[in-house]
Every structure is written in structure tokens, then in C-alpha cells.
N, C-alpha and C positions, 0 to 999 in steps of 0.2 A: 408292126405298128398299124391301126387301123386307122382308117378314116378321120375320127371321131378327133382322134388325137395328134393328128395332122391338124388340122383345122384348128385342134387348141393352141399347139404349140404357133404356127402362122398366128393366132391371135395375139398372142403374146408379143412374138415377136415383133410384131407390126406397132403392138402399144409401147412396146421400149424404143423401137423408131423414130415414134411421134411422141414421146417424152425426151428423146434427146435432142431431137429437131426442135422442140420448144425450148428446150433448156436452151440449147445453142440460138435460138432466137434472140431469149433474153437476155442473156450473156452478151453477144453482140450491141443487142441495145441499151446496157449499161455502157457499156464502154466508148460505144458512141456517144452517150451520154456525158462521161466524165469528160471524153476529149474535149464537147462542147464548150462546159463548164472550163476546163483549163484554158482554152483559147479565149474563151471570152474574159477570164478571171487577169490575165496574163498580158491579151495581147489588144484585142479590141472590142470595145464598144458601141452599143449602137445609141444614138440620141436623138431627140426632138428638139426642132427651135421651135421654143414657146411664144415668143417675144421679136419685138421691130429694132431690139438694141443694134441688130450686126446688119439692117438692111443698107445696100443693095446685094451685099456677100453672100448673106442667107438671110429667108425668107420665110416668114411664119410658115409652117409645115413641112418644113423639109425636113429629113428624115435623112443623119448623118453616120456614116462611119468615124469612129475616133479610134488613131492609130496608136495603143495603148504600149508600146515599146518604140517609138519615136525619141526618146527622152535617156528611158531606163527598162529596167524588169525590177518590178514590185509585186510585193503580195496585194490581193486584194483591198480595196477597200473599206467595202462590206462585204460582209458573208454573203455565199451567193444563194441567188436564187432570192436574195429578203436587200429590203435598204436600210439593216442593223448597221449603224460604223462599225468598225475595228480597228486597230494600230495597224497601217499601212507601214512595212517596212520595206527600203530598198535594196536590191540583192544585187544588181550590179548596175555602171551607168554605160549608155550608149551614145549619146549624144546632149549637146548642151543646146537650151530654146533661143531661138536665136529672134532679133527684130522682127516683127511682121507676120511672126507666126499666130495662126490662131489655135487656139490651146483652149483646152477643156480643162477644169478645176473645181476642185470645193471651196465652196464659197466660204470665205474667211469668218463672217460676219460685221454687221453695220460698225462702227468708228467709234461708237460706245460697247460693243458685244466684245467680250474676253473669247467668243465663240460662237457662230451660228448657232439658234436654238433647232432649226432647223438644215438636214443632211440633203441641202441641195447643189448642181452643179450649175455653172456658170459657162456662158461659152463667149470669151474678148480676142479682143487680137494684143501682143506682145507690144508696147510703144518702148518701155523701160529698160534696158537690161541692169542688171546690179553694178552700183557702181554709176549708173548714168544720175546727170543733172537734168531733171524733165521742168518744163516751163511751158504755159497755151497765155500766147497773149491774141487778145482780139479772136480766138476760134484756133489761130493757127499754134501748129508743136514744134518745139523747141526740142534738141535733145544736145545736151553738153553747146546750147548758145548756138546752136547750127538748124534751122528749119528742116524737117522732114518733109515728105513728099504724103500729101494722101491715101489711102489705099484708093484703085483706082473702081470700086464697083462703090466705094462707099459713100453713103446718103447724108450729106453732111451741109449743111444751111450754112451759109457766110451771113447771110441780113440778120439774124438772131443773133449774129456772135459779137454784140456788141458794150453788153450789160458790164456798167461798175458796181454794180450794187451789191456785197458779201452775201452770200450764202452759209447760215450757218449750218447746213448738213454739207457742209464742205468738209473733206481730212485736209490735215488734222484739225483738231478742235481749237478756235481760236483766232486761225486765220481771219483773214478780210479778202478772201477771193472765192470765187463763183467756175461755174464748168468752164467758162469762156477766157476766161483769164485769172492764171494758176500756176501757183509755184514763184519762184525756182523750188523745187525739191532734192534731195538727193535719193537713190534709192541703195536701200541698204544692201551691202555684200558680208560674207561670211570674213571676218577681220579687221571688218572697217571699225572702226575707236572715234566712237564722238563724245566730245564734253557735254556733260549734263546739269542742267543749273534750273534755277525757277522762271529763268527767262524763254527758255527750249522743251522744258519737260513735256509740254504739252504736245510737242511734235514727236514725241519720241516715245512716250509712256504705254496708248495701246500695242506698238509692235513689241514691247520689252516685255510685256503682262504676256504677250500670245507662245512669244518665247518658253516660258516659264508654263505655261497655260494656267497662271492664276494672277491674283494680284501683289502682284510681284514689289512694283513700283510705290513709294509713300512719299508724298511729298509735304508730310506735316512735318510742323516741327523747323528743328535748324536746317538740317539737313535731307540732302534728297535719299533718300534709301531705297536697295534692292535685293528683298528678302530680311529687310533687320538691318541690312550694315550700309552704313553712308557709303556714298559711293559719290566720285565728281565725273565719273566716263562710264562708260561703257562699250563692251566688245561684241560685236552682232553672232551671232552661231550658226545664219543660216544666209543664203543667198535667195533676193526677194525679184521680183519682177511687180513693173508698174504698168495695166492693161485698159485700154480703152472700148468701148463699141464703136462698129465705122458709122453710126445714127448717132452721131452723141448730142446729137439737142436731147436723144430720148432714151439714153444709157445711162443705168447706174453703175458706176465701176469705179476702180483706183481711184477717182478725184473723191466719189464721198465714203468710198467705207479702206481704201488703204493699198497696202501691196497684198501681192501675191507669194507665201513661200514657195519655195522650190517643190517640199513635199508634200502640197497640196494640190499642185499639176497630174491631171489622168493620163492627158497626152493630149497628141498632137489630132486637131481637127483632116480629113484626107479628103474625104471625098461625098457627098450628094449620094446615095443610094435609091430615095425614092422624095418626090415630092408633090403634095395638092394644096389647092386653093381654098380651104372649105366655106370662104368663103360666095363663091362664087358656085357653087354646086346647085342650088335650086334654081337663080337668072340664069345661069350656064355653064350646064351640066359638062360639056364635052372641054370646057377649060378645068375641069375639078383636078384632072391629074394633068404637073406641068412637064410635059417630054422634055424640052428644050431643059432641063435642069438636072433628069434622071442622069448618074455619074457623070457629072462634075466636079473637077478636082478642084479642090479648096483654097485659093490663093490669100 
């Protein structure tokens, strides 16, 4: 073998080296890839608080991890990588939301919407559980006739909490109470059997239509109906949670657009990843990023 063909064959070789090195590159970085995507599809994500609803807990610009099997393990919600919805279905549960957690969710939609028109998320904290009787008189919560205690970071005005005057973007439709003074309610559990008449329907008719995801409920006529057939009760199918902001002079939540179903929960709020001030970046620069806030755990 001469020279000549030494050198070829070395060429060669060296090019299928560095075509399997790349392939193995690629390769690699797919499946880095996909892990990503399952982990974040599965287990967590990450969020922005846009909004002064949850201050002093969290704080416009903070930048959270949501612990996305805190709850359950679900298929995605939207496809990844895009904010298409999809059928969210659950594959197994882990744990059940308990009082005081803050939780991540898709927003239901307003007190008239059969459905958000809009695929966005929500971040409150847990006041309800299913099955609980909720009540705010004068500002303070009520739960089964028993006062709760505040959350203790939370931004919440007593001097404002004093208003009788009805709020009709109050839920449900019809009421005569306002953010401040509200309820009793009950919130719904998966079993629970309430009578339905023209005296109640109205407290009862968007969670029934959401049920259904259409307009389920009629209440022309003699009779009140549920898909066509008179109906004098009805039986809930899912288990709801009722959510507050700890800002509620400045939160929209459960008091004007409703519950929360269970399979509308992403998960559980964890922890502070990263946070800045943006406001405060041109008067002062070196306050833009807040250290004192980078991971902290989420109470």
C-alpha cells in the first residue's frame, strides 16, 4: 500500500469519525431534548406573576416554579412547545389540595363564560375545599361558620372592607353581596345532590353548563331541565375548590367568576426561582434583581 492510499483511507476514516461523533452529538441532544419536554410536560413548570392579586406572597415579577405532580400525573395540557389546549387527562393521583395551598390553574372563565375564550392561567391560594361552607363578612373568611386566619405575607386592607352595597359581578348571578361580604356558599363535591328550583337555579346553572361543557341547564318553561329532561336535583361529577388572592381589595377570583374544578389544577405553586423589580431598574438599577426573594419557598 502506498502512501497515497494511506492518506486516503486515514481520510476516510477520520470522516466517518466525525460523522458518528456528530450523529452521536445529535442523538444526544434529542433526547436531552425529549427529557426536557417530559419533565416539563409531567412535572413542572415554570410561571410569571403578572399581576398584585397574590401580593405580599408574590410580587409582580417573580418568576416561579409550579410543582406539576404535587396533586396527580396528567397528560399535558397543551401541546408542547405551543399554548394549543388539549384534553388534559389524569393517569394517576398523588395527593389531594389541601387549605392554603397555592395552586396554579386554568382559568375557568367569567360567571357568564360556558369557558374562558381565552387559554390562560391563574395563580390563588386554596380558601375552599369541596364540601366547605365559605362566607367573608366585613373582609374576614368564614369557613364551615369558623374564621380563618390570614395568610401571613398577605396584603389585605381591613378599612376598605366595609361596603354593603351588591356587586353585580359578584358569583353567582343574582346575589346581593360584594368581595367584602359574601356568601354563605357551599362548594361543590363530587356526590353532593342539591335541589334545583327557580328560586336557586341561578346559583347553580353556570357550574352545571361547565359540567356538561355546554348549555346544559333551561330553565324556560314549567320546568327546570338538564339536557331536555326536567330535572328537580341534581348530582355534581366533580370535586371544586373555592380560591382567593391574599390582595383581595385587588383580586379577581372565586367571589366573581366561581369554583375551581379539580381537573383544572396544574399544581402546586413551590418555590421563587428568579425575581426583579422592573419597575425600579432605571431610578435603581442595583434593586432590579430581588436576592432577598431568589428561592423561596412558597407558603
Amino acid at each position: 500500500m502506498d502512501i497515497f492510499e494511506k492518506e486516503r483511507n486515514a481520510i476516510i476514516k477520520d470522516l466517518k469519525n466525525n460523522n458518528y461523533r456528530a450523529t452521536k452529538f445529535i442523538i444526544s441532544i434529542l433526547i436531552a431534548f425529549i427529557i426536557i419536554i417530559i419533565i416539563k410536560s409531567l412535572f413542572i413548570e415554570a410561571s410569571l406573576i403578572p399581576s398584585s392579586s397574590m401580593e405580599n406572597t408574590l410580587l409582580i415579577g417573580d418568576y416561579i416554579i409550579v410543582n406539576k405532580a404535587a396533586y396527580n400525573i396528567s397528560t399535558p395540557a397543551t401541546i408542547p412547545l405551543t399554548n394549543i389546549a388539549i384534553p388534559r387527562f389524569r393517569l394517576f393521583n398523588i395527593a389531594k389540595p389541601k387549605r392554603n395551598d397555592v395552586i396554579v390553574f386554568k382559568f375557568p372563565g367569567y360567571q357568564w363564560e360556558l369557558s374562558s375564550l381565552e387559554n390562560i392561567y391563574f395563580v390563588k391560594r386554596i380558601i375552599g375545599l369541596p364540601g366547605d361552607t365559605v362566607q367573608i363578612i366585613k373582609g374576614d373568611v368564614y369557613i364551615n361558620n369558623r374564621i380563618i386566619k390570614q395568610p401571613k405575607k398577605a396584603l389585605i386592607s381591613k378599612a376598605t372592607a366595609q361596603s354593603e352595597l351588591p356587586d353585580n359581578r359578584i358569583f353567582p348571578e343574582g346575589e346581593k353581596w360584594n368581595r367584602d361580604n359574601y356568601g354563605p356558599i357551599i362548594v361543590p363535591f363530587k356526590g353532593l345532590k342539591v335541589n334545583i328550583s327557580y328560586k336557586n337555579i341561578s346559583e347553580w346553572k353556570i357550574v352545571i353548563d361547565r359540567e356538561f361543557n355546554t348549555n346544559a341547564v333551561s330553565d324556560e318553561g314549567t320546568f327546570i331541565s338538564i339536557n331536555g329532561i326536567p330535572m328537580r336535583s341534581y348530582t355534581f361529577k366533580r370535586n371544586y375548590y373555592f380560591v382567593l388572592g391574599d390582595n383581595r381589595e385587588y383580586s379577581i377570583d372565586s367571589r366573581y367568576w366561581g369554583f375551581v374544578p379539580d381537573n383544572f389544577i396544574i399544581g402546586k405553586a413551590a418555590f421563587i426561582y428568579w425575581s426583579q423589580n422592573n419597575s425600579s431598574f432605571l431610578k435603581h438599577p442595583l434593586d432590579f434583581i430581588r436576592l432577598n426573594r431568589i428561592l423561596n419557598t412558597i407558603y
